[in-house]
C-alpha positions in Angstrom: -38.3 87.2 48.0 -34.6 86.8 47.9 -32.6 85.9 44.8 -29.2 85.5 44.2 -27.8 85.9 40.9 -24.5 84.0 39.8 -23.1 85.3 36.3 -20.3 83.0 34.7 -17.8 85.2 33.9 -14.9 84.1 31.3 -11.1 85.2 32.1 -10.1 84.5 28.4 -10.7 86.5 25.4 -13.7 85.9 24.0 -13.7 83.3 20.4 -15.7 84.9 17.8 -19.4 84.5 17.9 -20.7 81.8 15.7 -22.4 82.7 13.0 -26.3 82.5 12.8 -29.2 83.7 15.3 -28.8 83.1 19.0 -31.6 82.9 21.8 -31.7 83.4 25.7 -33.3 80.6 27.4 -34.2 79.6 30.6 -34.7 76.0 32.0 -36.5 75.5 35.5 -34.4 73.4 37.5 -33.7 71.6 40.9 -30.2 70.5 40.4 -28.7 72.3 37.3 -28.9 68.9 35.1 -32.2 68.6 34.5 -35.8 70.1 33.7 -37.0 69.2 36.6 -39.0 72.1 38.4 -42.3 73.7 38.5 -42.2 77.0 37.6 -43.1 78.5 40.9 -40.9 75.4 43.0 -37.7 75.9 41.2 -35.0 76.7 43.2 -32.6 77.5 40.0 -33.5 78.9 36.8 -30.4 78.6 34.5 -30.4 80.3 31.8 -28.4 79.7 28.3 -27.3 81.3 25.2 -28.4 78.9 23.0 -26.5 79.4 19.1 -27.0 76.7 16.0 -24.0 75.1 17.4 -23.3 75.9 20.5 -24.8 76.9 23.7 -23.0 78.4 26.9 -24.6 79.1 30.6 -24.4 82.3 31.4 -26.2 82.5 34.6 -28.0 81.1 37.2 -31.0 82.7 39.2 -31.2 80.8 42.7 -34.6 81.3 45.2 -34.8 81.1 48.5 -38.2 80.8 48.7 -40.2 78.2 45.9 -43.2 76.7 46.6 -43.8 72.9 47.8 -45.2 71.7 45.0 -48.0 70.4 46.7 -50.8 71.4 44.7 -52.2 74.2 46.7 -51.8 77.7 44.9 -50.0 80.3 46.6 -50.1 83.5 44.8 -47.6 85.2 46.5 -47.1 88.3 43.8 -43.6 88.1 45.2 -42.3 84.8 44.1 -43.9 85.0 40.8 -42.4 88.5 40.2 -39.3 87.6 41.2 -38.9 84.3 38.5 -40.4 86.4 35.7 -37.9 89.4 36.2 -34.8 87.3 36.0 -36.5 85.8 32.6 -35.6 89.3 30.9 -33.9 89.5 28.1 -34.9 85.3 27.4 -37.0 84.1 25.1 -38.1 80.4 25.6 -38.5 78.9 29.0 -38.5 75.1 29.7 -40.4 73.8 32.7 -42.2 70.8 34.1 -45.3 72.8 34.8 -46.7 75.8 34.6 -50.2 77.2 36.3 -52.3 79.1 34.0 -51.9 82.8 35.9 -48.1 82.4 35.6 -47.9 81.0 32.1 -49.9 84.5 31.3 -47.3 86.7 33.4 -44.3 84.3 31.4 -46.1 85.5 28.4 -46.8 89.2 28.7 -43.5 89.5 29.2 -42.8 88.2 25.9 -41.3 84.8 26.9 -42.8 81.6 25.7 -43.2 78.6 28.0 -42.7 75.2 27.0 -43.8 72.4 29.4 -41.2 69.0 28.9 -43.3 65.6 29.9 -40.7 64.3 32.0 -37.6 65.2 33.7 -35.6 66.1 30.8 -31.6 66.2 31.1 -30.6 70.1 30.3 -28.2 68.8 26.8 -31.2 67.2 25.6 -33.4 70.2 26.1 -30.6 72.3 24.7 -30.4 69.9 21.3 -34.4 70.5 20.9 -33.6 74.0 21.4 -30.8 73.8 18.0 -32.9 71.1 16.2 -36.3 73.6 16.1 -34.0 76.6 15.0 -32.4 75.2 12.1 -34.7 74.1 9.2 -37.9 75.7 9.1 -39.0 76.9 13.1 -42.3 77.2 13.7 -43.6 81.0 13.4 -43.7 82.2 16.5 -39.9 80.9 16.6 -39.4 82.7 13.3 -40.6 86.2 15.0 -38.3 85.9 18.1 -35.0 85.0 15.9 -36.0 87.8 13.4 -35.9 90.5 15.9 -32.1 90.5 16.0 -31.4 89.5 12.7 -30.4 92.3 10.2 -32.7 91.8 7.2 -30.1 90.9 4.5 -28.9 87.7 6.7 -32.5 86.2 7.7 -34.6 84.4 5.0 -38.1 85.5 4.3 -40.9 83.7 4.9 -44.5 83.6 3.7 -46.2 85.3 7.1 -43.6 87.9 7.6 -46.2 90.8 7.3 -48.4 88.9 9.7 
């Protein structure tokens, strides 16, 4: 299973972080504007650093090899492996679909899939990303943004010790 991994890389001194927690996340996609791709058919997964204001692509994973999309199953252990390595280090993933043996590999490796109901533009997928991390984000939202966090800049919430 061959990937090909393309990091942006940024000539200019980096600005300063903004403030506030940040996430890795990966959106399943044909063409690199849209959620548009089954999990084992993309043929791109680009993947974000998603802040409260901002949110930058920092890479894209290319496959040579995704599946048709025809319905039929193939559980080649390669392809699957392959997409669920290069989700390291994210913690959200946005896809069309999702069958029910890879959404449990997505998982165990501590990412959380999230199916969108149509072909959703990447900006608007980003936004939902901002809109459920301000406020109050759901809890397992709350557990992935507090890992990071240093205790004295994260608020605390009722199911903490959960």
């Amino acid at each position: 299973m061959a990937a090909r991994r393309l990091s942006v890389v940024d000539t200019d001194p980096a600005p300063a972080a903004a403030p506030g927690p940040r996430l890795r996340v990966a959106l399943a996609t044909q063409d690199m504007r849209a959620v548009n791709a089954h999990f084992a058919g993309a043929r791109t997964l680009a993947i974000y650093d998603v802040g409260l204001e901002d949110a930058t692509l920092i890479e894209a994973v290319q496959f040579a090899d995704p599946s048709p999309e025809d319905g039929r199953h193939d559980d080649s252990a390669g392809r699957l492996e392959a997409r669920i390595a290069a989700l390291e280090g994210c913690a959200l993933l946005f896809v069309r679909a999702i069958g029910g043996p890879a959404a449990a590999k997505v998982i165990k490796a501590r990412v959380h899939p999230m199916k969108v109901a149509d072909d959703t533009p990447v900006d608007e997928v980003l936004a939902r990303v901002q809109t459920m991390m301000k406020g109050t984000p759901p809890p397992w939202l709350r557990k992935i943004l507090a890992v990071d966090a240093p205790d004295s800049d994260r608020p605390a919430f009722l199911d903490d010790d959960e």
